[in-house]
C-alpha positions in Angstrom: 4.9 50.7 -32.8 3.0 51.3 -28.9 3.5 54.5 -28.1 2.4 55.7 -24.4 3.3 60.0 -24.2 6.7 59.7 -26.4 5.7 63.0 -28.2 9.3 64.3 -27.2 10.9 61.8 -28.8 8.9 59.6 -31.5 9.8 61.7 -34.1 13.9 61.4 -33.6 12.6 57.4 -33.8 10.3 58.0 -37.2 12.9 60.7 -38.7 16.1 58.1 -38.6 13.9 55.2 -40.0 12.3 56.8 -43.0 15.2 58.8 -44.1 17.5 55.3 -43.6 18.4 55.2 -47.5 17.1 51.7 -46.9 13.9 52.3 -46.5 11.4 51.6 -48.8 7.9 51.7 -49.5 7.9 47.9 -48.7 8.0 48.6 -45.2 4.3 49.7 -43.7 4.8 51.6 -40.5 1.7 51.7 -37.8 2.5 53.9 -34.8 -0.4 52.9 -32.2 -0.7 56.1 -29.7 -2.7 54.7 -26.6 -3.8 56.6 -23.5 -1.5 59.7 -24.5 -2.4 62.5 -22.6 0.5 64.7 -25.0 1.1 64.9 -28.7 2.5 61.7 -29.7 -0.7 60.6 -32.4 -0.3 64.2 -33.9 3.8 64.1 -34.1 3.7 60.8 -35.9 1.3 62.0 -38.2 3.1 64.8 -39.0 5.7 62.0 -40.4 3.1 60.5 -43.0 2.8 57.2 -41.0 -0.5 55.3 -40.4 -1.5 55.9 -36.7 -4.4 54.5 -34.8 -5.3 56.4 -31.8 -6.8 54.5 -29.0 -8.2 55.8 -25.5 -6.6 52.8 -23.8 -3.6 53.5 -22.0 -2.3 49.9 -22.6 0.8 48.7 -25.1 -1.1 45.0 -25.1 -4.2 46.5 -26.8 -2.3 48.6 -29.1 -0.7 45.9 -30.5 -3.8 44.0 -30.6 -5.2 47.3 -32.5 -2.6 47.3 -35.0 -2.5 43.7 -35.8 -6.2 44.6 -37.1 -5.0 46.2 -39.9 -1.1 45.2 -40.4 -0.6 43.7 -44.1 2.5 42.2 -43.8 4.0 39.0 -44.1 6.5 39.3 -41.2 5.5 41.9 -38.1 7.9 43.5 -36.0 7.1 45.1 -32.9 8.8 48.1 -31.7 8.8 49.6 -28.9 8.7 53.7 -29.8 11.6 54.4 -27.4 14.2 52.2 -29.4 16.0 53.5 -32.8 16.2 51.5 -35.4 17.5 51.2 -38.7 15.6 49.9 -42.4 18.4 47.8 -42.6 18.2 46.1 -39.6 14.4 45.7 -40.1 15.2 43.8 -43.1 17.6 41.3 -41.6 14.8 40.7 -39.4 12.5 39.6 -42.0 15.5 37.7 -43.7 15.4 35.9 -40.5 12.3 35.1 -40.3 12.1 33.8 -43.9 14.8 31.2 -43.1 13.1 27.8 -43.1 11.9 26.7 -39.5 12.2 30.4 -38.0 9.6 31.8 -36.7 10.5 35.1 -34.7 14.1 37.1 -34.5 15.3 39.8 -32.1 18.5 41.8 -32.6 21.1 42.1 -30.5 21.3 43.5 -26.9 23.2 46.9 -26.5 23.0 48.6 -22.9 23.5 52.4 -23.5 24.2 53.5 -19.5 26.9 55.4 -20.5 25.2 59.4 -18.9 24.2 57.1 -16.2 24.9 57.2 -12.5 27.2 54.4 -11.2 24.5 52.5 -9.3 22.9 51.9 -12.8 26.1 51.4 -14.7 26.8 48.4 -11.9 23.5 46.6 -12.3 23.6 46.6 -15.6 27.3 45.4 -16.2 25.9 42.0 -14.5 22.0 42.0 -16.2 23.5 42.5 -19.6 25.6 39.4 -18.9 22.7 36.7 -17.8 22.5 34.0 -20.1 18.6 34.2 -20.1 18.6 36.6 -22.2 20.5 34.5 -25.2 18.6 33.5 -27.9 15.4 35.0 -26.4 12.9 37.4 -27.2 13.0 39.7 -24.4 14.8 42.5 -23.2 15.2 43.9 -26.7 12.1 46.5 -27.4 12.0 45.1 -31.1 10.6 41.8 -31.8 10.2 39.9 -35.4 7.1 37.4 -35.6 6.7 35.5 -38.8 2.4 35.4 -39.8 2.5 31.2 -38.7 3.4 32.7 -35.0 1.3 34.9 -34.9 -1.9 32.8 -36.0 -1.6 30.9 -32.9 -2.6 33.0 -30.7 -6.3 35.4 -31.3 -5.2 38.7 -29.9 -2.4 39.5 -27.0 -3.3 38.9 -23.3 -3.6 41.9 -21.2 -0.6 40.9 -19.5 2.5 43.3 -19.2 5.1 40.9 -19.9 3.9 41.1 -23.8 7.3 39.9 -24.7 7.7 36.9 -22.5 4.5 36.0 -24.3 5.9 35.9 -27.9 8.9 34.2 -26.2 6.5 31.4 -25.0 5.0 31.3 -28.3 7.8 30.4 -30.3 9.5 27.1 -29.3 14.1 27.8 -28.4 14.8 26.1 -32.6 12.5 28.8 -34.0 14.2 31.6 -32.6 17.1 33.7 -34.5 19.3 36.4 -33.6 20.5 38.8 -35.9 24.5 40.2 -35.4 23.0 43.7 -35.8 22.1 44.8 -32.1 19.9 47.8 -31.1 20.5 50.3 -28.1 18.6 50.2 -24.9 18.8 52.7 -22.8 19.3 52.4 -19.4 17.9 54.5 -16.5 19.5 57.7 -15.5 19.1 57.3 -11.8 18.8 54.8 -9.4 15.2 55.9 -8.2 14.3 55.1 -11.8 16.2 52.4 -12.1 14.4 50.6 -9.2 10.8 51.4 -10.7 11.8 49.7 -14.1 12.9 46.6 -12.5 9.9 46.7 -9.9 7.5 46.8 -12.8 9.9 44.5 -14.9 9.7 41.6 -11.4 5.9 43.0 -11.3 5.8 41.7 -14.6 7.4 38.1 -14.8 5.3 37.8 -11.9 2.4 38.3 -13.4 3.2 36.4 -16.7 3.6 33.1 -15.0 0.7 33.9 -12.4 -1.1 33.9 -16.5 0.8 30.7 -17.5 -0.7 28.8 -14.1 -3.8 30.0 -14.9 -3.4 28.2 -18.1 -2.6 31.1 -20.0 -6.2 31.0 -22.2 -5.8 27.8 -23.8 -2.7 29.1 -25.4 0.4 25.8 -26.4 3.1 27.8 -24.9 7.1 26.8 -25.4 8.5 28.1 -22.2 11.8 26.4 -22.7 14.5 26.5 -22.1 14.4 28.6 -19.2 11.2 27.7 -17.3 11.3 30.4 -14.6 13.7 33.3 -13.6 16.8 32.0 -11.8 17.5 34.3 -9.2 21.2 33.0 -8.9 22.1 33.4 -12.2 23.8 36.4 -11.7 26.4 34.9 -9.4 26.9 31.7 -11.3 27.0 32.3 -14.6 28.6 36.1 -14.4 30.6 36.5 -11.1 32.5 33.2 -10.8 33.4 33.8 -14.7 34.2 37.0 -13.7 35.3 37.5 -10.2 36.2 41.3 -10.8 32.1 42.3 -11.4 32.0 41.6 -7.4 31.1 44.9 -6.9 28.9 45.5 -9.2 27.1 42.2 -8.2 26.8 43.7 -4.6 25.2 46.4 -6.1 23.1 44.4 -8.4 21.9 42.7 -5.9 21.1 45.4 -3.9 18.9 47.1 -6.5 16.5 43.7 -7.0 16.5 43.8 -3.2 15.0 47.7 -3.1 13.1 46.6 -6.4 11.1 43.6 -5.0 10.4 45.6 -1.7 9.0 48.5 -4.0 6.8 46.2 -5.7 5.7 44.4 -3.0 4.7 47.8 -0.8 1.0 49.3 -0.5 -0.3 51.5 -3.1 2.2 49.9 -6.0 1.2 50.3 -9.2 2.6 48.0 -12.1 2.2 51.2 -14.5 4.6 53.2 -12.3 7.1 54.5 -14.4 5.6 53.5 -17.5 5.7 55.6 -20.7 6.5 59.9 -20.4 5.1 62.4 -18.5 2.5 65.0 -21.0 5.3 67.2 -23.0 3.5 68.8 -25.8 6.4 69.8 -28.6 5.4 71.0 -32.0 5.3 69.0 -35.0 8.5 68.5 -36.6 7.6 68.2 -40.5 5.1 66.9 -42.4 3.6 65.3 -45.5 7.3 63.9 -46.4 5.4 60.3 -46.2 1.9 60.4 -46.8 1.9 57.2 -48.9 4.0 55.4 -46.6 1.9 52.1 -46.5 1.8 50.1 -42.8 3.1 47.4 -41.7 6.2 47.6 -39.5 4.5 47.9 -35.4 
């Protein structure tokens, strides 16, 4: 679990998962603090979990970090801004056990609900797009089976870390479970521009890696080689000529997004993680055998 300044909420995240009556000692939990500049190492300690604590402000390298030490025979990666359930970690693994699987995501949930209505629009179209079907992207919580992850040495410092595991797993070893978990979405617009900025920044950059022949790396990259930028009005709005307006608006965001990106003095990381919020810690010693494995 990367964790970038979530001291304000990483331990709603850890509290829900190990008091799931489903947990068990059988699932290791590392939370990787990187680059905090707040509480977040000290909070998840305070929950008994194993967490490395790395000057590097980067989510790549904490992965990498934690895959040092991770025991497991199936690793899932979660981002530390996403609930979760035991159960829904273990249907995961089930997944992944299944002959010929390799990786398994949940389901996709937008939460935009005490959003403003420019948000509520965009995402009434994104969380239609067929690319994210069957993928592992756009979900915060990622299940990679020990084969897929010995193919590659240690995770590119890319941003995009998800499109990566996508590429690593070929479209027939891919599963995805009923259970879905909840994403948030962006309170305002302003915000909701810097996430899809740094999300465009990102793709960008990911196949800017792949033409660059992505270290050496055998990637998939099927079925969808490439964003389609028309997707949105193929596949969602002549299915569903009533999203019209919310296409409009859709569209419009990407627009302001791309400009955003592309303007001087952008920086990918805008946006990224929470600002310093130092909160005390909420209990402690409840788990101090908790073993690690679940990132």
């Amino acid at each position: 679990m990367p964790a970038y300044n979530e001291a304000a909420g990483i331990g709603r995240i850890l509290s829900d998962l190990l008091g799931d009556p489903d947990f068990g000692s059988d699932i290791e939990v590392i939370v990787a603090a990187n680059g905090c500049t707040d509480d977040t190492a000290d909070v998840a300690r305070s929950y008994g979990v194993r967490v490395i604590d790395i000057a590097t402000p980067s989510k790549t390298a904490a992965f990498n970090a934690a895959d040092a030490i991770a025991t497991g025979d199936v690793l899932i990666y979660q981002d530390a801004d996403i609930p979760v359930t035991a159960a829904l970690l273990r249907q995961l693994a089930a997944a992944v056990a299944e002959p010929g699987i390799e990786a398994a995501v949940p389901g996709r949930e937008i939460d935009a609900s005490g959003s403003a209505w420019p948000v509520r629009a965009f995402y009434a179209i994104n969380g239609r797009l067929p690319v994210f079907s069957r993928r592992l992207f756009g979900r915060g919580v990622i299940a990679l089976s020990r084969e897929a992850r010995s193919r590659f040495d240690r995770f590119p410092e890319i941003t995009a870390d998800d499109m990566f595991l996508d590429a690593i797993v070929a479209a027939s070893e891919k599963a995805e479970v009923a259970t879905p978990v909840r994403v948030g979405a962006p309170k305002t617009s302003s915000d909701l521009v810097r996430r899809v900025a740094r999300a465009r920044d990102g793709n960008a950059e990911f196949w800017r890696y792949v033409d660059a022949g992505a270290e050496g790396h055998v990637l998939a990259l099927d079925p969808v080689a490439g964003p389609n930028q028309w997707a949105w009005l193929g596949s969602v709005v002549r299915r569903k000529p009533a999203l019209l307006p919310s296409a409009v608006c859709y569209a419009g965001i990407v627009a302001l997004a791309e400009a955003k990106r592309r303007s001087p003095g952008w920086d990918v990381k805008s946006g990224w993680g929470r600002p310093a919020a130092p909160i005390p810690r909420q209990r402690s010693g409840a788990h101090d055998e908790t073993k690690v494995r679940e990132k």
